[in-house]
Every structure is written in C-alpha cells, then in structure tokens.
C-alpha positions, 0 to 999 in steps of 0.5 A, spaced: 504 392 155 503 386 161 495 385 159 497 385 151 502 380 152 497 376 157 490 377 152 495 374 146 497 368 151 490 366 153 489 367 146 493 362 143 492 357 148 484 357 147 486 356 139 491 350 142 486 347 146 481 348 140 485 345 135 486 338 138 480 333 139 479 330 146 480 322 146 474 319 144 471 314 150 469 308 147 467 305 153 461 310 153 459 308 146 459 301 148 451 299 146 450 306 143 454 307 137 453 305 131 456 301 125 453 308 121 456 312 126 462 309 125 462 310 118 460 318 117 466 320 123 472 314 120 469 313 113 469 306 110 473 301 114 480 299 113 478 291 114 472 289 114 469 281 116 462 278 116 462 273 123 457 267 123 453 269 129 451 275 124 456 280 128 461 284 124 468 286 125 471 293 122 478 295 122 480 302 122 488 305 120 488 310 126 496 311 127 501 309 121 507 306 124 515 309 123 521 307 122 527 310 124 534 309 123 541 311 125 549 310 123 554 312 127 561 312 123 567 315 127 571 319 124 577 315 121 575 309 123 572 303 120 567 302 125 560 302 122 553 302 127 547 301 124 540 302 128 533 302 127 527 303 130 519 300 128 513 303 131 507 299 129 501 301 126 494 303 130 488 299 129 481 301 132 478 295 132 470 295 133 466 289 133 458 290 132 452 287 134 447 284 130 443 290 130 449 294 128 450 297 135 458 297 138 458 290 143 466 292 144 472 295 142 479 295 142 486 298 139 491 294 136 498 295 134 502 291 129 
C-alpha cells in the first residue's frame, strides 16, 4: 500500500513538472535569437516599431493585468468601504539588430 501511494506520488509530481515551462532565459538569446524565432514561439507581436538605425522593437502581451475589488458594509451600519486593486500588464519587449538577431530585452508592466 506504502509503495503504491508512493509510485502514484512520484507520478503525479513528474506530470506536474512536465506541465509547467522552465523561465526562458533571455539573457542567453541575446545575439542568438531571431525575429523569426520570435514569431514561430510568441506569434505576431502585439506591437511592432521600425527605428531609424534599421532596429526593430516588437511588443509581446505576456501576462494581462487584474482588477480586483472589495466592499465591506457591516451589518446595520451605513458605513460602505469600497477597495480595488490593479495589476498591470506584462510586455515583453525585444528589440532586434539590423540583421534581425535579438541586441536586448525587457519586461514591462503598464
């Protein structure tokens, strides 16, 4: 009984682990990363700009932001309090090379 309840522990664990994507390290694609690569992993970016030194910025929505609220009205009292809370949006932001290979990268939350 022991061993079966281990197996199906170990079990489920691995299928965790192999549901959830490790971070990607952005630092490492600097110079190695193309646009096309960009694209066939994240799809078209969101936002997209051409620069005068032939560079280009792409925008990628990563996370979208929430909003939350709360009320507290006690119980017979007139007394209302109304709270929210927002999480901005996640960008990716990727700026290529003229030759189309990633110079930097950078989140941003607005």
């Amino acid at each position: 009984m022991m061993r079966t309840l281990l197996a199906v522990s170990v079990c489920a664990g691995l299928l965790a682990a192999g549901c959830s994507a490790p971070p990607v390290d952005w630092k490492a694609r600097v110079g190695r990363y193309s646009y096309d690569d960009a694209v066939r992993e994240m799809g078209v970016p969101d936002r997209e700009t051409h620069l005068s030194d032939g560079s280009t910025a792409s925008e990628w929505l990563k996370a979208r932001g929430m909003s939350e609220g709360t009320m507290v009205m006690p119980r017979g009292a007139a007394i209302q309090d109304f709270q929210t809370y927002n999480d901005p949006n996640t960008y990716l932001d990727l700026i290529f090379d003229k030759a189309g290979r990633l110079a930097s990268w950078k989140l941003i939350y607005r």
